[in-house]
C-alpha positions as CSV (number, residue, x, y, z in Angstrom):
1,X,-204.5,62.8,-23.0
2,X,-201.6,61.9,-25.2
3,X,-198.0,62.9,-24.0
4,X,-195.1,63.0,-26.8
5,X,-193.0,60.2,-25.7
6,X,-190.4,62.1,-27.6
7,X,-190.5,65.1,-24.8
8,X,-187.8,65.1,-21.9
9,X,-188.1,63.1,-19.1
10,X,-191.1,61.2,-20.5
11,X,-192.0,58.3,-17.7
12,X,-194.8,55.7,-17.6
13,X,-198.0,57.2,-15.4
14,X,-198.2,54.9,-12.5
15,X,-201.3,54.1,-13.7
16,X,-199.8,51.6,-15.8
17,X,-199.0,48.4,-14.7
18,X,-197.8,45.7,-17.0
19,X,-199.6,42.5,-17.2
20,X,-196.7,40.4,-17.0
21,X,-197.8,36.6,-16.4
22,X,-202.0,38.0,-16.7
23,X,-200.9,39.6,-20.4
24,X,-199.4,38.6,-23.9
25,X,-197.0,41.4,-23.3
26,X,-194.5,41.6,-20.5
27,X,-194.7,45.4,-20.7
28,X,-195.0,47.8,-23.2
29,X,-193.1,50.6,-25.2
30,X,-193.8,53.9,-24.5
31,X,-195.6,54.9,-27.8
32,X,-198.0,51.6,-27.0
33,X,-198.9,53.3,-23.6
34,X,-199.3,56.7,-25.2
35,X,-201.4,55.5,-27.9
36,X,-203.6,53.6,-25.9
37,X,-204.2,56.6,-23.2
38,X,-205.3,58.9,-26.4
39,X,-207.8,55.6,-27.5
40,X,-209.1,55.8,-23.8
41,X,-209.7,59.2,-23.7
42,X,-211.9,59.5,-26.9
43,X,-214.1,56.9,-25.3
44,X,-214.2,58.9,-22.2
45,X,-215.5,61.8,-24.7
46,X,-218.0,59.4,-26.3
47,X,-219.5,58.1,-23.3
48,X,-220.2,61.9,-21.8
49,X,-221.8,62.9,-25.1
50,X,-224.1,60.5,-25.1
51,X,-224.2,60.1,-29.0
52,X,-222.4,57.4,-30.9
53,X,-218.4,58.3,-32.0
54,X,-215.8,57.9,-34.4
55,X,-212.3,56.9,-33.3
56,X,-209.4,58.0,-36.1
57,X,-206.1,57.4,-36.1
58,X,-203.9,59.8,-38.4
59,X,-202.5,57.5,-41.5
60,X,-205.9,56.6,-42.8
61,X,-207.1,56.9,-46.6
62,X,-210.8,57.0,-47.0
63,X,-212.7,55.9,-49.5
64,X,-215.5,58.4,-50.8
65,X,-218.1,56.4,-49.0
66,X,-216.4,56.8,-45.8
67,X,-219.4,59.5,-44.7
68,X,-222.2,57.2,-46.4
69,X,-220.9,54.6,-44.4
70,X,-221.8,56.4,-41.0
71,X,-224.8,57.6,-42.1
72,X,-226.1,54.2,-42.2
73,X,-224.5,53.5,-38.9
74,X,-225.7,56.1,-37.0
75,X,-229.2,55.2,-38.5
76,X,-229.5,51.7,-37.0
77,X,-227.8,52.4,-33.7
78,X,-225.6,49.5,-33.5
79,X,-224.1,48.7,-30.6
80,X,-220.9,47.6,-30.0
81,X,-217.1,48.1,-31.5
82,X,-217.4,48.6,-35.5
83,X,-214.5,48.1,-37.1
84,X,-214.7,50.7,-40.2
85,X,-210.9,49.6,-41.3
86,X,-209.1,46.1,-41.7
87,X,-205.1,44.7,-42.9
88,X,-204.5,43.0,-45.9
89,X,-204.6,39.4,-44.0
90,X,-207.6,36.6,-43.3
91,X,-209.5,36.8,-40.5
92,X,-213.0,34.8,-38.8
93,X,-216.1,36.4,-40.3
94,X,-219.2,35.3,-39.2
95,X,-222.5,35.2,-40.7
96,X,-223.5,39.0,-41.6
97,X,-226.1,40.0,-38.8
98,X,-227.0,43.3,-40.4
99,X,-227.1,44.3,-43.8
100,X,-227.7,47.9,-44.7
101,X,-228.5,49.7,-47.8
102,X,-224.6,49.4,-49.4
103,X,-222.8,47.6,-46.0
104,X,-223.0,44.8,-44.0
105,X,-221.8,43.5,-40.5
106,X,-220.5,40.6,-39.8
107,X,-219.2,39.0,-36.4
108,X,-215.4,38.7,-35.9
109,X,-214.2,35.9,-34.5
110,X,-210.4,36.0,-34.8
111,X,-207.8,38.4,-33.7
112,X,-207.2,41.6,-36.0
113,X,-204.4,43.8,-34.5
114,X,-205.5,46.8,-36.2
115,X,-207.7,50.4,-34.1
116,X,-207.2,52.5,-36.4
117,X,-210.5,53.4,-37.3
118,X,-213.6,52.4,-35.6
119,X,-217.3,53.3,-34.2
120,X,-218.8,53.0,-30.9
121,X,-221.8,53.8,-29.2
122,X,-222.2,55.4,-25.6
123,X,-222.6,52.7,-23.8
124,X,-220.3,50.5,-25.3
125,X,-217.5,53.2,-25.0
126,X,-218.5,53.5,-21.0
127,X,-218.2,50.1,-20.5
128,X,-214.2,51.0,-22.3
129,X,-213.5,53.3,-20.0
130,X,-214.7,50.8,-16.9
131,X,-213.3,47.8,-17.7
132,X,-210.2,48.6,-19.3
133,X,-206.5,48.2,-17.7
134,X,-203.4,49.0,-20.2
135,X,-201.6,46.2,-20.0
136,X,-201.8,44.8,-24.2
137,X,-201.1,47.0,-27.2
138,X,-204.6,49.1,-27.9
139,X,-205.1,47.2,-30.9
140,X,-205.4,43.5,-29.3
141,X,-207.5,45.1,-26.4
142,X,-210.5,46.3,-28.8
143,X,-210.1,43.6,-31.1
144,X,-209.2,40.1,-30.0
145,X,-212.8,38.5,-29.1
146,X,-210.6,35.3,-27.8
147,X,-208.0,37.0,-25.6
148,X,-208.4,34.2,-23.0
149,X,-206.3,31.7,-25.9
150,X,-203.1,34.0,-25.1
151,X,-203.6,34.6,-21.0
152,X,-205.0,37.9,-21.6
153,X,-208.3,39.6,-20.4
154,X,-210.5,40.9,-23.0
155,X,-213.6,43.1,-22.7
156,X,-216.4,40.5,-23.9
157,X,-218.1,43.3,-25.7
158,X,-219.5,43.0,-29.6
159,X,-216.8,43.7,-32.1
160,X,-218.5,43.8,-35.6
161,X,-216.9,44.3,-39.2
162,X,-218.4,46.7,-41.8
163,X,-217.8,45.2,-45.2
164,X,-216.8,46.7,-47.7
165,X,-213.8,48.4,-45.8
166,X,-214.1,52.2,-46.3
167,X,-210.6,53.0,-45.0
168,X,-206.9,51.7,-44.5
169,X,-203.7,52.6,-43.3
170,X,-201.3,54.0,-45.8
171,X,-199.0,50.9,-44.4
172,X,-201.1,48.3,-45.8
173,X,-203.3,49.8,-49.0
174,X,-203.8,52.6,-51.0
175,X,-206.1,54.8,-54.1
176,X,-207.1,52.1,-57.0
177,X,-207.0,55.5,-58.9
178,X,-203.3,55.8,-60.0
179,X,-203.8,59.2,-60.2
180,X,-205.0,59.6,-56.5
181,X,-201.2,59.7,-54.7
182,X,-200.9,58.6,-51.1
183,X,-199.2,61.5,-49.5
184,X,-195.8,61.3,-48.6
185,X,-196.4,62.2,-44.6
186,X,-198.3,59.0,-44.6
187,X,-196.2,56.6,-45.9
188,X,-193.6,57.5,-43.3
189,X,-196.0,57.3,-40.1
190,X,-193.9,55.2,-37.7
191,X,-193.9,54.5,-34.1
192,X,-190.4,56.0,-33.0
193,X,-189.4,52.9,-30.2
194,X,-190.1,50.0,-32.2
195,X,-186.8,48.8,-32.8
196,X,-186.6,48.5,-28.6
197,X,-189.2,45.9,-29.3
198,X,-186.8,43.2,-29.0
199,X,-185.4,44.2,-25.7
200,X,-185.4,41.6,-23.0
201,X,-187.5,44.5,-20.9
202,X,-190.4,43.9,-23.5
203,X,-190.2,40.2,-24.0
204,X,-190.1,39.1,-20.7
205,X,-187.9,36.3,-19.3
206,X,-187.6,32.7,-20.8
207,X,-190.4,30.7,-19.0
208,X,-193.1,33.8,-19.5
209,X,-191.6,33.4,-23.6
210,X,-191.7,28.9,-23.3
211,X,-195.3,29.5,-21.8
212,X,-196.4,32.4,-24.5
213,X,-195.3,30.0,-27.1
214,X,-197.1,27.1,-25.9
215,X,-200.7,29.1,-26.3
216,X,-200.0,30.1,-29.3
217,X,-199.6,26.7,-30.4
218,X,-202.7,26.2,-28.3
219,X,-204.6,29.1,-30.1
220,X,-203.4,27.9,-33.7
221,X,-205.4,24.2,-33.3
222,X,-208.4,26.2,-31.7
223,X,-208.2,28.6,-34.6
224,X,-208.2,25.4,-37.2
225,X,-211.6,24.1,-35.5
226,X,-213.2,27.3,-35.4
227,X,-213.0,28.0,-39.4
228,X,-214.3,24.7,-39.5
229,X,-217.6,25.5,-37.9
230,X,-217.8,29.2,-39.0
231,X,-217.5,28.1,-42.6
232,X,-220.2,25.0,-41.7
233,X,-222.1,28.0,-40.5
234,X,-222.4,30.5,-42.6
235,X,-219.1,32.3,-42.2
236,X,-215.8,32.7,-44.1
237,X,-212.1,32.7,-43.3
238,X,-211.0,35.5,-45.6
239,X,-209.5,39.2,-46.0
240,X,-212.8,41.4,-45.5
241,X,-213.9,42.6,-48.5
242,X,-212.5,46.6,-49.8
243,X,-214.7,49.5,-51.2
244,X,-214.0,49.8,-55.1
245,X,-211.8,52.7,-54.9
246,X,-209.9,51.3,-52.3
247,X,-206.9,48.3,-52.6
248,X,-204.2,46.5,-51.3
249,X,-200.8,47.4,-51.3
C-alpha cells in the first residue's frame, strides 16, 4: 500500500486526518503517513491469513537466533504485539509473564518509539486494522501503552518485549563480531522529509506546543512513580537485554 513520497504529485489520501488537539502531533510528514499505511496493510494481510505474522522493516540486523526466536513464538501462541527489536535507551519492563526455552516476555509499560520489527497474531492484527486512525507516527501508535499521558488514543492491546533482543536497526547497534560489517545501504537508511520536521505545519501553533509541554511534564512525574512500583513489583527500568552476538552502537 506504500506510495514513494518521492514520486510527483504525491498528496496525503484523504483518509488521513491529523489529530491536531486529539494527537501528540499536529500532523505528520509525508514519509510518517507512508510508513504507517505499509504497517497497516501487513496487518490487514495477517488478519486474512489467519496465522500469526512478522512485521519487518528494511534496516534490521538479526542475530542468528532471530528464526529460533519465532519458533518459540509461534509455539505458544501469544497474543498480542511482540516487540522482537528495542533502541539503545531504558524503558518499563514488567515482571516476565512467559519464559520460554531461551526468551522471555515481559510487559512494557513505558513508551518505545521504535516498529521496526514485531509479531502479532490474527486477532490482535484485526483489532489494528479496526481501531486504528493515522494521526501519530506508527511507532507511538503500536507502542506507547500510556498514550492517554500525551492526549493521544492508544489501542489498549498487549504489547510484550522478547528478551534477549534478536534484532536492531543499523541506527542504533550492530555485529559484536568485528568481522561481521553492517552494510553500507544500511547505515544510510533515512527518512527523506525529516529536516521539514521543524516546520510550524508539523508543530502546530503555540498553545497546542504550551499544552504538549505541560503533559509531558505531566507524564515525566507519572513516569517517576511508576518505576517506583514496577521495581517494588518485580519489574526493572532498564535497556532490554541484547542477544550475545548482537550490541550497541
Amino acid at each position: 500500500m506504500c506510495v514513494d513520497i518521492k514520486a510527483p504529485g504525491w498528496a496525503a489520501p484523504t483518509f488521513v486526518r491529523p489529530g491536531r488537539w486529539k494527537s501528540d502531533r499536529w500532523s505528520l510528514g509525508p514519509s510518517d503517513i507512508e510508513i504507517f499505511r505499509s504497517h497497516i496493510d501487513c496487518w490487514e494481510k495477517i488478519a486474512a491469513s489467519g496465522e500469526a505474522g512478522v512485521v519487518l522493516e528494511d534496516d534490521l540486523l538479526f542475530s542468528d537466533d532471530f528464526a529460533r526466536a519465532i519458533s518459540e513464538l509461534k509455539a505458544v501462541q501469544v497474543r498480542g504485539l511482540v516487540r522482537l527489536d528495542g533502541i539503545n535507551r531504558p524503558q518499563i519492563l514488567k515482571k516476565a509473564v512467559m519464559h520460554l526455552d531461551k526468551f522471555t516476555l515481559c510487559p512494557v509499560g513505558s513508551l518505545v518509539a521504535s516498529a521496526a520489527a514485531y509479531m502479532l497474531d490474527p486477532k490482535t492484527a484485526a483489532e489494528l486494522v479496526a481501531k486504528v486512525k493515522i494521526e501519530r507516527t506508527v511507532d507511538d501508535y503500536l507502542f506507547d501503552p500510556t498514550s492517554s499521558d500525551r492526549g493521544a488514543k492508544g489501542h489498549n492491546l498487549t504489547i510484550l518485549q522478547l528478551e534477549p533482543i534478536v534484532t536492531v536497526q543499523a541506527q542504533f547497534g550492530k555485529y559484536a563480531d568485528q568481522r561481521r560489517e553492517v552494510p553500507h545501504f544500511l547505515k544510510t537508511t533515512k527518512r527523506v522529509d525529516a529536516p521539514k520536521r521543524k516546520s510550524r505545519i508539523y508543530l502546530g501553533p503555540w498553545p497546542y506546543r504550551v499544552r504538549k509541554e505541560i503533559l509531558r511534564a505531566i507524564y515525566r512525574r507519572r513516569l517517576s512513580q511508576r518505576i517506583e512500583g514496577v521495581i517494588s513489583n518485580g519489574g526493572r527500568w532498564d535497556k532490554p537485554d541484547l542477544c550475545a552476538d548482537l550490541i550497541w552502537d
